[in-house]
VOPAGU-2260 file (C-alpha; in pm, 1 decimal, decimal comma):
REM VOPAGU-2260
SITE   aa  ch    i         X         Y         Z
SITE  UNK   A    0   -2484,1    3194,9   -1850,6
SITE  UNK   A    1   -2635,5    3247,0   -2218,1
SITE  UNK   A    2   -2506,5    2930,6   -2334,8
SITE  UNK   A    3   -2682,3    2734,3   -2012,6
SITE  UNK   A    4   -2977,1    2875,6   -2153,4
SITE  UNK   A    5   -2921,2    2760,9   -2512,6
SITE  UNK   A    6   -2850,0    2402,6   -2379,7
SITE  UNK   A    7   -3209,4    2427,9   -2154,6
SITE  UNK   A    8   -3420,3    2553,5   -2435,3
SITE  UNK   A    9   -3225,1    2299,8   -2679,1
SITE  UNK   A   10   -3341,8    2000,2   -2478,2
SITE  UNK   A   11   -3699,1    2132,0   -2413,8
SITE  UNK   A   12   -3766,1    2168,1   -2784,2
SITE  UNK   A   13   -3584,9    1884,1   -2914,4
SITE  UNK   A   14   -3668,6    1638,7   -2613,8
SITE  UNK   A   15   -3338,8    1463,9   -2642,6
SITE  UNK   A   16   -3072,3    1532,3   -2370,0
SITE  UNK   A   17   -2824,0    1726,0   -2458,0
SITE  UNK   A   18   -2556,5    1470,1   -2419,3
SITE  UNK   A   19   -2626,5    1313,8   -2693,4
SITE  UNK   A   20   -2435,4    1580,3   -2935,9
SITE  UNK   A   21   -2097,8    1564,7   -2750,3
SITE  UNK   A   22   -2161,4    1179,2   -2746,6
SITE  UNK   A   23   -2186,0    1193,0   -3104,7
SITE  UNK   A   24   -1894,5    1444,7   -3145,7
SITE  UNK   A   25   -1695,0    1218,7   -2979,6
SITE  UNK   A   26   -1793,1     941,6   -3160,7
SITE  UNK   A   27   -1642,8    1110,0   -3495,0
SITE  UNK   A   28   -1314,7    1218,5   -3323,6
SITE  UNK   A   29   -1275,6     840,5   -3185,9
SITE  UNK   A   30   -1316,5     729,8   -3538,0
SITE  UNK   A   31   -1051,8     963,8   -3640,1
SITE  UNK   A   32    -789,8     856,5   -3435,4
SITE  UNK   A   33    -831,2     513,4   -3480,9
SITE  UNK   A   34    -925,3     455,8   -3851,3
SITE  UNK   A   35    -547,1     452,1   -3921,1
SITE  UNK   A   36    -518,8     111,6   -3726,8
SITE  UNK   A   37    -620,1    -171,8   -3927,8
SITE  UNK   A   38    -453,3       8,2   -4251,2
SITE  UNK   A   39     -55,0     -60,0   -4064,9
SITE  UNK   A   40     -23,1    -392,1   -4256,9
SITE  UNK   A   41    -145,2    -191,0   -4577,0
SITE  UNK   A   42     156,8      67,2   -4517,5
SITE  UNK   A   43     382,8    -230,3   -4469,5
SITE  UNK   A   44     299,7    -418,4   -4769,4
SITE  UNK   A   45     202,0    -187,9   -5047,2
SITE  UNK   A   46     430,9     101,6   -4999,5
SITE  UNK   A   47     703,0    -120,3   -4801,4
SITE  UNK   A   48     755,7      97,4   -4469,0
SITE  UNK   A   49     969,9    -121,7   -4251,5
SITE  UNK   A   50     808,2    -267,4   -3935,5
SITE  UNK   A   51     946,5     -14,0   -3660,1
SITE  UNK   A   52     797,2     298,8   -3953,3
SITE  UNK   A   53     436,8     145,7   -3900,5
SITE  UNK   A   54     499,1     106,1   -3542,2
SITE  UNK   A   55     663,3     474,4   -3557,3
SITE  UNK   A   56     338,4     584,0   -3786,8
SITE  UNK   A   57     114,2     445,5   -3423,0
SITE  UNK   A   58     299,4     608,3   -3185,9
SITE  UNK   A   59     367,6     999,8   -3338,3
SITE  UNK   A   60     -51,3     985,8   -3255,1
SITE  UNK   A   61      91,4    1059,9   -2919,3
SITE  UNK   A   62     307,8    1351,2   -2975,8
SITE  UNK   A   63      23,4    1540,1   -3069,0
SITE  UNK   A   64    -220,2    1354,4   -2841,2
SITE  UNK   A   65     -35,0    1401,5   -2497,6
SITE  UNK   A   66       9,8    1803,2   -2547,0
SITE  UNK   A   67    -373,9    1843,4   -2656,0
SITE  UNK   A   68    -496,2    1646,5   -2362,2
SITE  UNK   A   69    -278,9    1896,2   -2117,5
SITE  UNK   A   70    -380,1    2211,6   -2267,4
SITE  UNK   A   71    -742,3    2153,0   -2381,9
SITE  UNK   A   72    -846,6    2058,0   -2084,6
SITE  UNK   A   73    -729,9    2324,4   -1887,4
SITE  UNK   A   74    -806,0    2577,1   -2114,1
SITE  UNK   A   75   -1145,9    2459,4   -2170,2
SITE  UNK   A   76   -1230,5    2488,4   -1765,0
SITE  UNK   A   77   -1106,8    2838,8   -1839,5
SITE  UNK   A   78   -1248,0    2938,2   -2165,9
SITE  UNK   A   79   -1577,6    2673,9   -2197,8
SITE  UNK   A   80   -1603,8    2333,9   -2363,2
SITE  UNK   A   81   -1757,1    2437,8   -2678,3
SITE  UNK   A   82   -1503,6    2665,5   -2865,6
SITE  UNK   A   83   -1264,8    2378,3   -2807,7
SITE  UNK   A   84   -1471,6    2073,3   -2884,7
SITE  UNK   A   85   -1499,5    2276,8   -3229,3
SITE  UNK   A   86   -1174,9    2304,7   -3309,6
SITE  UNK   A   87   -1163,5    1935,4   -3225,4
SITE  UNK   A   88   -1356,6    1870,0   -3467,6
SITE  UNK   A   89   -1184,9    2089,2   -3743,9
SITE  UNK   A   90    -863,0    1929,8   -3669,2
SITE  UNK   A   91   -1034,5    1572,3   -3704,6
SITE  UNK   A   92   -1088,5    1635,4   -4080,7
SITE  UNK   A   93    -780,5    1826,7   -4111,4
SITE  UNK   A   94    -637,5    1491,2   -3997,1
SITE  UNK   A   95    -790,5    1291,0   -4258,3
SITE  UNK   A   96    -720,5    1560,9   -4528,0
SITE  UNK   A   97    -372,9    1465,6   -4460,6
SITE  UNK   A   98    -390,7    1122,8   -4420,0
SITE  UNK   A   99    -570,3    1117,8   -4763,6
SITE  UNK   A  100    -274,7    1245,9   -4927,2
SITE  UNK   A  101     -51,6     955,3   -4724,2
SITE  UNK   A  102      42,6     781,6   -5102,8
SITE  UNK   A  103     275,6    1055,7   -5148,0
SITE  UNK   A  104     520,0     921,9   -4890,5
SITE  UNK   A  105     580,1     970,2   -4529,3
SITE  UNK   A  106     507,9    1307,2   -4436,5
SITE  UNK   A  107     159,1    1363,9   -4497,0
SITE  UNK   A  108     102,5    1047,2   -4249,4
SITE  UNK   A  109     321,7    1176,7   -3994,2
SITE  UNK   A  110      87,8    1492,2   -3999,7
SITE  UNK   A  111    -185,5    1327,1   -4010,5
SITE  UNK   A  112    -128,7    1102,4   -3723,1
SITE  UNK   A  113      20,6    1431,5   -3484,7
SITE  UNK   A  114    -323,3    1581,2   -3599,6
SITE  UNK   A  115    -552,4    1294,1   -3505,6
SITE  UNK   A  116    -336,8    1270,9   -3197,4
SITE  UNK   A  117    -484,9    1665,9   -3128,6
SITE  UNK   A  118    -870,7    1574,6   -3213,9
SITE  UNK   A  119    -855,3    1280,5   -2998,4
SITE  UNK   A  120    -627,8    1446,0   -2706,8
SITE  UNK   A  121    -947,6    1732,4   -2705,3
SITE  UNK   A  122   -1258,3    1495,1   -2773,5
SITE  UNK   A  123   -1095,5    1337,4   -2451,4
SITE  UNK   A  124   -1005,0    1587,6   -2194,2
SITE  UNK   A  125   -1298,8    1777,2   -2329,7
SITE  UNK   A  126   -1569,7    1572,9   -2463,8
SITE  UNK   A  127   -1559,2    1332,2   -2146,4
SITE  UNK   A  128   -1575,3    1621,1   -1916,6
SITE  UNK   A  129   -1872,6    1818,5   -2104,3
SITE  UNK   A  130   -2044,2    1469,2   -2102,1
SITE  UNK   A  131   -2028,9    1453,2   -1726,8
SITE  UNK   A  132   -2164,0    1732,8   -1668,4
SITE  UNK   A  133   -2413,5    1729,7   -1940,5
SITE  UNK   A  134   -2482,7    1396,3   -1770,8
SITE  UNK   A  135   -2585,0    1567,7   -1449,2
SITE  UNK   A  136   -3002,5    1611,0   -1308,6
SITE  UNK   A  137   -3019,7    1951,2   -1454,4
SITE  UNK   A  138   -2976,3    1827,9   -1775,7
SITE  UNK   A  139   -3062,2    1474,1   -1777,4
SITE  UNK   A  140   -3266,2    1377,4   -1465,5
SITE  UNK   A  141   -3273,8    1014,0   -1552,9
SITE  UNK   A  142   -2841,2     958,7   -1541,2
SITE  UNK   A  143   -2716,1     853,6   -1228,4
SITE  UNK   A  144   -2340,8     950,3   -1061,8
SITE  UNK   A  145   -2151,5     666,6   -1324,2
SITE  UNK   A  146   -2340,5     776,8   -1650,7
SITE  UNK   A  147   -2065,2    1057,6   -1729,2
SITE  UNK   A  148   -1794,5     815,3   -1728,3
SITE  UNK   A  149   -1964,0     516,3   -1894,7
SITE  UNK   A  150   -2119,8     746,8   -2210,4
SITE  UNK   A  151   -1759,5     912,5   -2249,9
SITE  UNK   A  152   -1625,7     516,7   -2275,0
SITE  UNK   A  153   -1872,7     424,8   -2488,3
SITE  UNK   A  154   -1812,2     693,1   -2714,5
SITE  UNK   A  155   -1466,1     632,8   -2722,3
SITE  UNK   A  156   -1467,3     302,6   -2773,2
SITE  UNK   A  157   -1766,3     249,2   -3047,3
SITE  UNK   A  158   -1614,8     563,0   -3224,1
SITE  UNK   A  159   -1254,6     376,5   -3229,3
SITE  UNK   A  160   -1440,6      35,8   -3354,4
SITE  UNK   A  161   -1627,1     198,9   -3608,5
SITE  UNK   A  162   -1336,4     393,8   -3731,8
SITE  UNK   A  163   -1150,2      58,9   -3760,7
SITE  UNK   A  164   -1400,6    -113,2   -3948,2
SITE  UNK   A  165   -1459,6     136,4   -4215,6
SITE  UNK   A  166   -1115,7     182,3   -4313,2
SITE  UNK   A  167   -1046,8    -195,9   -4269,2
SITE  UNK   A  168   -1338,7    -263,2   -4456,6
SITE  UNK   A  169   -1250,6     -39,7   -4751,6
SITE  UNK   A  170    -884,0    -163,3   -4795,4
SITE  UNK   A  171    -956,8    -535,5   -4766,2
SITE  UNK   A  172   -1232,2    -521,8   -5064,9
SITE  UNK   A  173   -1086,6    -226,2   -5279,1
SITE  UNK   A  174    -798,0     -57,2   -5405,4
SITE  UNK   A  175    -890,4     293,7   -5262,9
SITE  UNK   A  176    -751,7     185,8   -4868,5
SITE  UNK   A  177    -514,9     443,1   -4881,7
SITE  UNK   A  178    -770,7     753,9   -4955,5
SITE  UNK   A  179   -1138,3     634,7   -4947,7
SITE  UNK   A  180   -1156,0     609,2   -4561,1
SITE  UNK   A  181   -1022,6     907,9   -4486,3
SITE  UNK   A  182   -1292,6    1117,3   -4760,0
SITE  UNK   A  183   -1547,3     890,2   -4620,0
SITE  UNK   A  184   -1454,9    1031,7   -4234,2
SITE  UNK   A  185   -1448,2    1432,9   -4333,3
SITE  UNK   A  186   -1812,3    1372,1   -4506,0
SITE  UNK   A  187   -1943,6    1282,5   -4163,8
SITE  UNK   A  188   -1756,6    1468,1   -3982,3
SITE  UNK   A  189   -1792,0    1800,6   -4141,3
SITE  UNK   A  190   -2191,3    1863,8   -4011,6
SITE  UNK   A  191   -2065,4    1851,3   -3670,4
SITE  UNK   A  192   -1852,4    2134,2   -3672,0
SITE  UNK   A  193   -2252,4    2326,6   -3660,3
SITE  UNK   A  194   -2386,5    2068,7   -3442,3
SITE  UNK   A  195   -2128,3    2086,8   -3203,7
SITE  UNK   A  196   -2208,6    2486,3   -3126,2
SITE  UNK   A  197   -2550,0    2397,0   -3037,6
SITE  UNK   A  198   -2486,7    2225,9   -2716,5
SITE  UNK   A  199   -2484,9    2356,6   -2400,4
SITE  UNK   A  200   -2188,1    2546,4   -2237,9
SITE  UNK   A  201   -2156,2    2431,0   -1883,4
SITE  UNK   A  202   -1816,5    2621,2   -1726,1
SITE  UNK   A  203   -1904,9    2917,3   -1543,0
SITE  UNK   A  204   -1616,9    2815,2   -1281,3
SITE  UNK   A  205   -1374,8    2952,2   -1510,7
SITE  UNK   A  206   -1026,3    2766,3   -1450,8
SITE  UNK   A  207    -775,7    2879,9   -1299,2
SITE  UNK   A  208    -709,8    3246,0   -1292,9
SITE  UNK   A  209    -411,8    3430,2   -1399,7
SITE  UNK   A  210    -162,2    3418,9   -1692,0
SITE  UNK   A  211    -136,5    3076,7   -1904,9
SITE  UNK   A  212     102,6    2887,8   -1714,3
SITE  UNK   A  213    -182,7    2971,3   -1418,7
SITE  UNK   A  214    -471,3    2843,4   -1646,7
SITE  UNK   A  215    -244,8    2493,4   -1709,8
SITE  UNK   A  216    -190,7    2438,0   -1356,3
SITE  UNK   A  217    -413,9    2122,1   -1186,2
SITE  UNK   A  218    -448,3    2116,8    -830,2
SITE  UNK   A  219    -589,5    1808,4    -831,4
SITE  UNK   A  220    -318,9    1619,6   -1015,9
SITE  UNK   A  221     -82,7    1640,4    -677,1
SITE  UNK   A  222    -351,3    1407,8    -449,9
SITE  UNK   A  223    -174,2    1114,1    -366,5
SITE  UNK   A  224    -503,4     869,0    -487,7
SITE  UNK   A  225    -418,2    1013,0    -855,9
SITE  UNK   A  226     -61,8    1014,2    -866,6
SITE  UNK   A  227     -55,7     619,3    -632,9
SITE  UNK   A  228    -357,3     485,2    -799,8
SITE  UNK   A  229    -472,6     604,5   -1119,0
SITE  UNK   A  230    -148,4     685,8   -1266,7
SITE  UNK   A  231     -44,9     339,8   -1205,6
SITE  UNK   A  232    -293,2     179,6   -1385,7
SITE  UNK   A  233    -377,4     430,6   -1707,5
SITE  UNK   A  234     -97,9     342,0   -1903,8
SITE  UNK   A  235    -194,5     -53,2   -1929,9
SITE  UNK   A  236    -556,9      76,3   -2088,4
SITE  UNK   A  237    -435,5     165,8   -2408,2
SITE  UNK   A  238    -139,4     -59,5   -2407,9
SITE  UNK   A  239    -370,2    -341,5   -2432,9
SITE  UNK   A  240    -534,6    -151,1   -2706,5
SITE  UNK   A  241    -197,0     -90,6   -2893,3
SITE  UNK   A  242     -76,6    -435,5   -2831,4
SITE  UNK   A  243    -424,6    -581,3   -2958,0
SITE  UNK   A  244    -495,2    -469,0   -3244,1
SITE  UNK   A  245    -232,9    -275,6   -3351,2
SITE  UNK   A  246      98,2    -494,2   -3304,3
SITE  UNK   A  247     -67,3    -828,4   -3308,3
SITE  UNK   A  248    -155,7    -848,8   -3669,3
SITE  UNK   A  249     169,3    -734,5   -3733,8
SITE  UNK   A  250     336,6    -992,2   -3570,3
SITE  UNK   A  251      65,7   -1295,8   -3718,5
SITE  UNK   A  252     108,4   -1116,0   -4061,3
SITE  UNK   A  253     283,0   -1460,8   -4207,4
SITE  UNK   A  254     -40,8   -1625,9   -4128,7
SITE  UNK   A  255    -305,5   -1396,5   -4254,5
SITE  UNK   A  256    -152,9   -1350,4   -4612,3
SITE  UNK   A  257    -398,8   -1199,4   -4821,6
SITE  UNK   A  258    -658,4   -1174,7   -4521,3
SITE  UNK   A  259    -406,9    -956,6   -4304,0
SITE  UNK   A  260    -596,7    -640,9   -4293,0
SITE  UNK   A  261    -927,0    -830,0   -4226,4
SITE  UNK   A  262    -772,6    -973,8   -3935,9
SITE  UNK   A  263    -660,7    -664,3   -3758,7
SITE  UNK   A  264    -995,4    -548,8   -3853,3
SITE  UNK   A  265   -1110,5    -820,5   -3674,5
SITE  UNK   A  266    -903,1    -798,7   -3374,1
SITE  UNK   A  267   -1023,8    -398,6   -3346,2
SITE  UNK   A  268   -1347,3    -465,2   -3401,6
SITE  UNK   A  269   -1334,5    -765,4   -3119,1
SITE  UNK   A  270   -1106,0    -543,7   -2853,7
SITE  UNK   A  271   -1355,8    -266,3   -2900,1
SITE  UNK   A  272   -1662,6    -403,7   -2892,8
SITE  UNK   A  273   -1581,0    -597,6   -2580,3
SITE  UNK   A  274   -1470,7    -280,2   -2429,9
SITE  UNK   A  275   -1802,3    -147,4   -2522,7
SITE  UNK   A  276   -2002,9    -466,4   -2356,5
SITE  UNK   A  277   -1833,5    -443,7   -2053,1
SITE  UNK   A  278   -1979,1    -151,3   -1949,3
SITE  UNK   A  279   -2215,7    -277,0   -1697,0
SITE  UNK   A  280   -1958,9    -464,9   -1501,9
SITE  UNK   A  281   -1752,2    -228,4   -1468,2
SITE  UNK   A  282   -2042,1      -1,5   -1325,9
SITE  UNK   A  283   -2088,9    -277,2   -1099,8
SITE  UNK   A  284   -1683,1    -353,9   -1003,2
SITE  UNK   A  285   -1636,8      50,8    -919,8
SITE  UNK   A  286   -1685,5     168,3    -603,3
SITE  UNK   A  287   -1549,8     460,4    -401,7
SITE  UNK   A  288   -1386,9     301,4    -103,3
SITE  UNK   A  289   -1148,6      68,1    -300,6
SITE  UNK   A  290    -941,6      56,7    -618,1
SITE  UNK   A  291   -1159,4    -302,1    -692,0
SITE  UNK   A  292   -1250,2    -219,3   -1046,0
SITE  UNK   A  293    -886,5    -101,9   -1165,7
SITE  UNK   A  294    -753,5    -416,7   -1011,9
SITE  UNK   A  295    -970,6    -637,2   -1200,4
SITE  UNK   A  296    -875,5    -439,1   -1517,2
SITE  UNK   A  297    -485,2    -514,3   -1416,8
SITE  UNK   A  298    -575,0    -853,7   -1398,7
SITE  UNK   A  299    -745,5    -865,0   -1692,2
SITE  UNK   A  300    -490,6    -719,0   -1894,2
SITE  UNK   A  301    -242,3    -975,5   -1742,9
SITE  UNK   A  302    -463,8   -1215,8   -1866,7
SITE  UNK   A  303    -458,1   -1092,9   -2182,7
SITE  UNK   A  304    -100,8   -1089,0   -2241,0
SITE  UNK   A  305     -43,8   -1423,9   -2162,8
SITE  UNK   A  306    -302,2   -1535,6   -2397,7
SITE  UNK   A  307    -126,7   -1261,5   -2650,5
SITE  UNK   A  308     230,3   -1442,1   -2559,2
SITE  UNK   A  309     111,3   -1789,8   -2637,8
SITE  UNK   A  310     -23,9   -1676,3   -2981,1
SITE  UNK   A  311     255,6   -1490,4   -3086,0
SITE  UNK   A  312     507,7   -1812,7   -2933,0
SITE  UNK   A  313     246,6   -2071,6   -3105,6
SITE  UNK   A  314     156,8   -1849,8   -3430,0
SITE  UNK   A  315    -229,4   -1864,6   -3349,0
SITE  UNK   A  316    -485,1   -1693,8   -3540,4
SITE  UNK   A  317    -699,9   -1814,4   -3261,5
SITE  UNK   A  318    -555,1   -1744,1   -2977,1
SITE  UNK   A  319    -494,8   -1393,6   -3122,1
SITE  UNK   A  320    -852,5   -1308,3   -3122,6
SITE  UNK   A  321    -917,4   -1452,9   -2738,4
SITE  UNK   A  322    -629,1   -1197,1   -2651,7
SITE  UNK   A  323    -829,9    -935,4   -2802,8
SITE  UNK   A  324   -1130,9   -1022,6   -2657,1
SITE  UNK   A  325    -904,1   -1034,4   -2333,0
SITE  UNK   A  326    -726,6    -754,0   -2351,7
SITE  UNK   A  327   -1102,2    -523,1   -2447,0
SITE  UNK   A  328   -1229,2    -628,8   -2183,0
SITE  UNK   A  329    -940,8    -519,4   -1954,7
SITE  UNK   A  330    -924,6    -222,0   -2146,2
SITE  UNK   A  331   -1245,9    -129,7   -2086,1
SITE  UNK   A  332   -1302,8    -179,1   -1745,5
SITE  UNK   A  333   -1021,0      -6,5   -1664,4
SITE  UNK   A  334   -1101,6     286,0   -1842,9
SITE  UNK   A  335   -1476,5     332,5   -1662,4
SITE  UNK   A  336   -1278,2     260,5   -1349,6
SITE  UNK   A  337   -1015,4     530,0   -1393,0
SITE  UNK   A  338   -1258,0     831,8   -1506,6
SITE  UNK   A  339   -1460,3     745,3   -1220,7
SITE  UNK   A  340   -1189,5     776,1   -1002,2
SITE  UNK   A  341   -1063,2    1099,1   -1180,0
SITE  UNK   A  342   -1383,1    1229,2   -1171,4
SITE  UNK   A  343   -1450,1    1173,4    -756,2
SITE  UNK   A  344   -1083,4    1349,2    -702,5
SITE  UNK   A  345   -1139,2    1645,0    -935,6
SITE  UNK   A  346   -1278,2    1973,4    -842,2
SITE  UNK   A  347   -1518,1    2166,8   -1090,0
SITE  UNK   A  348   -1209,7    2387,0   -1169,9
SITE  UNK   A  349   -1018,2    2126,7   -1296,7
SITE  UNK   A  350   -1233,0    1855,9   -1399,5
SITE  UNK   A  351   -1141,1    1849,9   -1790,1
SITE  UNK   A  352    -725,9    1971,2   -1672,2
SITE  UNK   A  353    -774,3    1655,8   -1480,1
SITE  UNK   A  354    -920,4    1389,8   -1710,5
SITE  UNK   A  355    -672,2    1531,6   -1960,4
SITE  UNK   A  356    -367,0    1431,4   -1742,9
SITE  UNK   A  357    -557,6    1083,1   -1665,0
SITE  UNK   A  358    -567,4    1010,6   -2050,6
SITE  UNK   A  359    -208,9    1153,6   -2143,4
SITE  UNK   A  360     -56,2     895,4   -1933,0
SITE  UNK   A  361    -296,0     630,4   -2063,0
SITE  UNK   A  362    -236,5     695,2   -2432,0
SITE  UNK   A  363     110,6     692,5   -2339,1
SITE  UNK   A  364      55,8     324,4   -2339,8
SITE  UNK   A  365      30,4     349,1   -2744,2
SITE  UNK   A  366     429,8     398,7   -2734,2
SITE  UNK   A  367     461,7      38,6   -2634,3
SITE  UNK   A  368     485,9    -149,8   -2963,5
SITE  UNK   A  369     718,1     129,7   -3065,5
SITE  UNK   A  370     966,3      49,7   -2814,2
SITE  UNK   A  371     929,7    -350,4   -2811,9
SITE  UNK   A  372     976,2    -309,9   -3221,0
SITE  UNK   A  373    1309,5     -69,4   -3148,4
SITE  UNK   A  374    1405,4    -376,4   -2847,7
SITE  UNK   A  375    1386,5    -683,9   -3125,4
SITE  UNK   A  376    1670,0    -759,9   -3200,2
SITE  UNK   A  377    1877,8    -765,7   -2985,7
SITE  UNK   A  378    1584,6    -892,4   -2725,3
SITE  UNK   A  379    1348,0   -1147,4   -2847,0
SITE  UNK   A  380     975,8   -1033,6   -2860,5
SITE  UNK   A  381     856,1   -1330,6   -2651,0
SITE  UNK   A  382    1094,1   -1263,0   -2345,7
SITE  UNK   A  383     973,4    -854,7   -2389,2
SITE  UNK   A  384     610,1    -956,7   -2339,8
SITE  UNK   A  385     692,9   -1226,4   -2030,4
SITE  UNK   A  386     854,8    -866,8   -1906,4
SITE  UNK   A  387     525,1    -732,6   -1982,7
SITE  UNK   A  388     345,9    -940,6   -1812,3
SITE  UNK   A  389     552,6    -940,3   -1479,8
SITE  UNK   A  390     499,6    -548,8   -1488,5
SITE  UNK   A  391     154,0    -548,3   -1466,3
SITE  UNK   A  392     136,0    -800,8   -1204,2
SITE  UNK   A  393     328,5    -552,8   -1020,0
SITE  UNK   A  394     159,9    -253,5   -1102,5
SITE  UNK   A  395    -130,9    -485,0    -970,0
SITE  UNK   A  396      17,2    -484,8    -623,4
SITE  UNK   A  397     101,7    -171,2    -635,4
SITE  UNK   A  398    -297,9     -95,6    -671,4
SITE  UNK   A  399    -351,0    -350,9    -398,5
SITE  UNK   A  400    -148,9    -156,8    -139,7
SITE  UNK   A  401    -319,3     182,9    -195,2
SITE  UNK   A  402    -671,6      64,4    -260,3
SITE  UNK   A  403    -858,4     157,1      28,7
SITE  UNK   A  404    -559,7     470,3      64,0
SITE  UNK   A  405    -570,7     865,3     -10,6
SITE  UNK   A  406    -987,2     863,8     -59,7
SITE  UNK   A  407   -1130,4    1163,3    -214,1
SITE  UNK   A  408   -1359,9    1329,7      83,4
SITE  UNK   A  409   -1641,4    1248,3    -121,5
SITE  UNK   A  410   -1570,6     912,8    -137,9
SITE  UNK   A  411   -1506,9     852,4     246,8
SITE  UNK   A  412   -1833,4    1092,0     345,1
């Protein structure tokens, strides 16, 4: 109960909600796990990584990601949100210590991509459930039931577009791309590992009780709306976001030339933002008797990989950067959409345990261009994403026959 009082006395001196640290925590951790995006095309052409390397250098983010987003979560609605939203932040510039170091060869980018994978995995599963409830009357009268969900997005998604930008930025115009972005990260990181231990703690619930395997346990995760609803639509969020910015330059890199790594810059910075701007429509699309807003998002992301398909097939510059903006705005509805759901089945003992399941499976989309890069050859990368494509449609029926199924009681009170 001390650190509730911390948090109230915190807010009445400073007059800022409390929110706003773990927003900006956040932030910092989204900007480490995505700064390495735009630099792929750098890998490939200056130290001459093969295609499925880069690809491989994207997707070992999630062996480190999936495993934080399990365990920090439940352990922080056992042991608090702020001892583990520190060491978030520690491993965020122990990621970028690494990744500074990646001209020495492989390994040091293969760490630093498992640790980024860790900051990101707890900024997620923690950081979006301390910013619900941070987001609550007591400690922000003004926010209303969706403003949990939409500042964690925001956060995420501004934090992953700023991220880009810098490091694209920096290894478009100089010759320091493979260390200057990551220094330029741990500098403004590093004043958050204090800031952070001045919010407020808000678990006095205390998880699960009982050994470890007790404290990972998720009650919640076993009701049918999660396992018929959300899971069938998180992985799509950040396979958009993989496929957009991350293995779309790639594949247009015979048409950028010089310009490569300002294009997937570009296409980031695009995907992102839209994510970011969508915001109030997907406020707007959610509601709690229906699965209307992550059915939009499916569409959406269909959408988008059509319009992704046809500038890969036609070699588009162009069309590349309307499949961005597509595939953001997919992206981002869907992820509002699915916290809010999360957030309506979860219990206060599991809310963080929860949202870190809801994001494993999500980020589990980033193994996508992986596996269509270990599929070509023998299968051709057009006829992979017309498979794509006829997936999600049916992952979109599948969210049309449970939508109005399996409501939380909260939702059908």
């Amino acid at each position: 109960m001390s650190g509730d009082r911390v948090g109230d006395s915190h807010s009445h001196r400073t007059g800022q909600p409390p929110w706003r640290i773990v927003f900006a925590v956040m932030f910092f951790c989204s900007w480490c796990g995505n700064q390495f995006s735009p630099l792929l095309l750098m890998y490939k052409d200056v130290q001459h990584y093969s295609e499925l390397t880069v690809n491989m250098f994207l997707g070992v983010y999630v062996l480190g990601l999936a495993p934080a987003l399990l365990v920090s979560g439940a352990l922080s609605d056992r042991h608090g949100r702020r001892p583990v939203m520190f060491t978030g932040v520690l491993t965020a510039m122990a990621a970028s210590g690494s990744l500074a170091l990646g001209a020495l060869g492989p390994a040091p980018i293969y760490l630093g991509r498992l640790l980024s994978g860790v900051t990101v995995g707890i900024a997620m599963a923690v950081g979006t459930s301390w910013l619900k409830e941070l987001s609550s009357p007591r400690f922000d009268p003004a926010a209303d039931a969706a403003a949990g969900a939409r500042r964690a997005s925001l956060a995420f998604t501004l934090g992953s577009a700023a991220g880009a930008l810098v490091a694209g930025g920096i290894a478009q115009f100089t010759a320091l791309g493979e260390e200057l972005p990551f220094i330029v990260h741990i500098l403004v990181t590093l004043p958050f590992a204090w800031v952070v231990l001045r919010a407020p703690e808000t678990v006095t619930v205390g998880g699960e009780r009982g050994p470890l395997l007790a404290q990972l346990r998720i009650p919640a995760a076993g009701h049918k709306r999660f396992r018929r609803v959300v899971l069938v639509a998180a992985p799509w969020i950040f396979a958009a976001a993989a496929l957009a910015y991350g293995y779309l330059p790639v594949l247009l890199a015979d048409r950028t030339g010089d310009w490569g790594l300002a294009y997937a810059t570009m296409l980031t910075v695009i995907a992102l933002g839209v994510a970011s701007l969508v915001q109030p429509i997907a406020k707007r699309l959610d509601t709690a008797s229906s699965a209307r807003g992550l059915m939009a998002a499916l569409i959406g992301i269909a959408a988008g990989l059509a319009v992704l398909t046809a500038a890969v097939a036609l070699s588009s510059l162009v069309l590349g950067v309307v499949a961005s903006a597509v595939l953001g705005a997919g992206m981002g509805v869907a992820l509002v959409s699915g916290l809010l759901e999360v957030q309506r089945i979860a219990t206060p003992r599991d809310l963080a345990g929860l949202t870190g399941m809801f994001y494993a499976v999500a980020y589990a989309g980033f193994l996508v261009p992986t596996l269509l890069s270990a599929l070509t050859p023998p299968l051709s990368t057009i006829g992979l994403f017309i498979a794509l494509i006829a997936l999600a449609a049916f992952s979109g029926l599948l969210l049309l026959a449970f939508s109005t199924k399996h409501l939380p009681r909260t939702a059908e009170a």
